[in-house]
C-alpha positions as CSV (number, residue, x, y, z in Angstrom):
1,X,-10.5,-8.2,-12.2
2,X,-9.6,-4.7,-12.1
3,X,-11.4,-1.9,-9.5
4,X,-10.9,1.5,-9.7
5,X,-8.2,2.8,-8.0
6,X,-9.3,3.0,-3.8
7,X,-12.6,1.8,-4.6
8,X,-14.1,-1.5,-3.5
9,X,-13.6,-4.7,-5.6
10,X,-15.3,-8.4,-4.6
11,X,-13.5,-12.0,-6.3
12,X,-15.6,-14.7,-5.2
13,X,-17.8,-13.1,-2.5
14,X,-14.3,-11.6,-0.8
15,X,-14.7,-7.7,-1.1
16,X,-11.3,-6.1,-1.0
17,X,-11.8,-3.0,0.3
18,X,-8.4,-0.9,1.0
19,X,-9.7,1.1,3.6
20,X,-10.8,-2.1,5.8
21,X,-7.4,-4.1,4.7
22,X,-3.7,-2.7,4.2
23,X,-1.9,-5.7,4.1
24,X,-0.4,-4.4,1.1
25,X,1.3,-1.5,3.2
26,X,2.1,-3.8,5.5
27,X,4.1,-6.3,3.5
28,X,7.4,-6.1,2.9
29,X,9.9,-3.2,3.8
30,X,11.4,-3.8,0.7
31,X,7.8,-3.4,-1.6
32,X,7.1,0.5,-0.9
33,X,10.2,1.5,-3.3
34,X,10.6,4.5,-5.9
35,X,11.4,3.2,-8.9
36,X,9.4,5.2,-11.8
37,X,8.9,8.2,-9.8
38,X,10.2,11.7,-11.1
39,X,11.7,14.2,-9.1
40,X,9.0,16.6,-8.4
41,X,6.6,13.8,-7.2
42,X,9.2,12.2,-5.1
43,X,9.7,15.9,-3.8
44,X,5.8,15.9,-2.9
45,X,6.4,12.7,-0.4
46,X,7.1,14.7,3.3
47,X,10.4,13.6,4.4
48,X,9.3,11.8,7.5
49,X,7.8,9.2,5.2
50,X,11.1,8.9,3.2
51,X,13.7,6.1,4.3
52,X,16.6,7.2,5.5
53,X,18.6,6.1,1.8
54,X,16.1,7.9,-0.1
55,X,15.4,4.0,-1.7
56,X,11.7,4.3,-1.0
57,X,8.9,4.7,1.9
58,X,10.0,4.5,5.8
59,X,9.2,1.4,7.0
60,X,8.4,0.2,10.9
61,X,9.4,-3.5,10.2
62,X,7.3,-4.1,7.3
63,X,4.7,-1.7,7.9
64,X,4.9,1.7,5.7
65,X,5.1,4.4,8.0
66,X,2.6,6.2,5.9
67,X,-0.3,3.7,7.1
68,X,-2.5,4.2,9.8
69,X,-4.9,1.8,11.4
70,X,-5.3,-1.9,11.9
71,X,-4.6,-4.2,9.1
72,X,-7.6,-6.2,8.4
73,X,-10.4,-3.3,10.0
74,X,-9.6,0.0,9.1
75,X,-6.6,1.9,7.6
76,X,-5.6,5.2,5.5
77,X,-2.8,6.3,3.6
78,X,-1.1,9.3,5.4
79,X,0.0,10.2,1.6
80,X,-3.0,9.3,-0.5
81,X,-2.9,11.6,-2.8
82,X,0.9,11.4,-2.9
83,X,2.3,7.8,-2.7
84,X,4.5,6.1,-5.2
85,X,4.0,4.4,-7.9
86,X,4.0,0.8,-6.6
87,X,1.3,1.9,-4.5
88,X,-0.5,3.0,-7.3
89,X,0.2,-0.3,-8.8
90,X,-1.4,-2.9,-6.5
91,X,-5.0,-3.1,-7.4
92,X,-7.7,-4.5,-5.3
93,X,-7.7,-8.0,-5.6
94,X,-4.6,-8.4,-7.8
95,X,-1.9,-11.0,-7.2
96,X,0.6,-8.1,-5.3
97,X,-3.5,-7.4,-3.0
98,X,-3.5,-11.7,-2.6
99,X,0.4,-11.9,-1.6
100,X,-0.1,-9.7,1.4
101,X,-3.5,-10.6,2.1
102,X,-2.4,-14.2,2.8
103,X,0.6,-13.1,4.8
104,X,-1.9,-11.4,7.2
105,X,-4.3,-14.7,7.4
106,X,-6.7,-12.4,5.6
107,X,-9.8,-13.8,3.1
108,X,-8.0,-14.4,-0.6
């Protein structure tokens, strides 16, 4: 199953809708990391987002520092339009979207 980017997606009557989850972004400190990025779109991210080693997004514990809300009712991505790659990456309802949703107790 495959959604379009941001948009909502449903597996088995369990909508995965981004804006109401973010357990993705709230995962691992080691999942938000550059890795196919260039330059010019790394240069994009606002430094305040940027971990100290330049190795990926800030982290607050395993939270992205570019995530706002509660996990599991209602967050945002401080850098939409902006974020990495790997964030581009995790679909709605894809294995990376289960993983995290599980971690949080969250509907799979």
């Amino acid at each position: 199953m495959v959604a379009a980017e941001g948009f909502p997606s449903s597996r088995e009557g369990v909508l995965f809708d981004c804006q109401s989850c973010g357990a993705c972004c709230s995962y691992s400190a080691e999942w938000p990391r550059f890795s196919t990025e260039d330059d010019e779109q790394l240069d994009r991210i606002p430094q305040k987002y940027v971990a100290a080693n330049q190795s990926g997004m800030r982290c607050e514990g395993v939270r992205c520092s570019a995530l706002s809300g509660e996990v599991g009712k209602h967050t945002a991505c401080g850098i939409y339009e902006l974020r990495p790659d790997v964030c581009h990456a995790c679909m709605p309802g894809g294995d990376d979207c289960l993983m995290a949703r599980k971690a949080h107790g969250l509907p799979v």
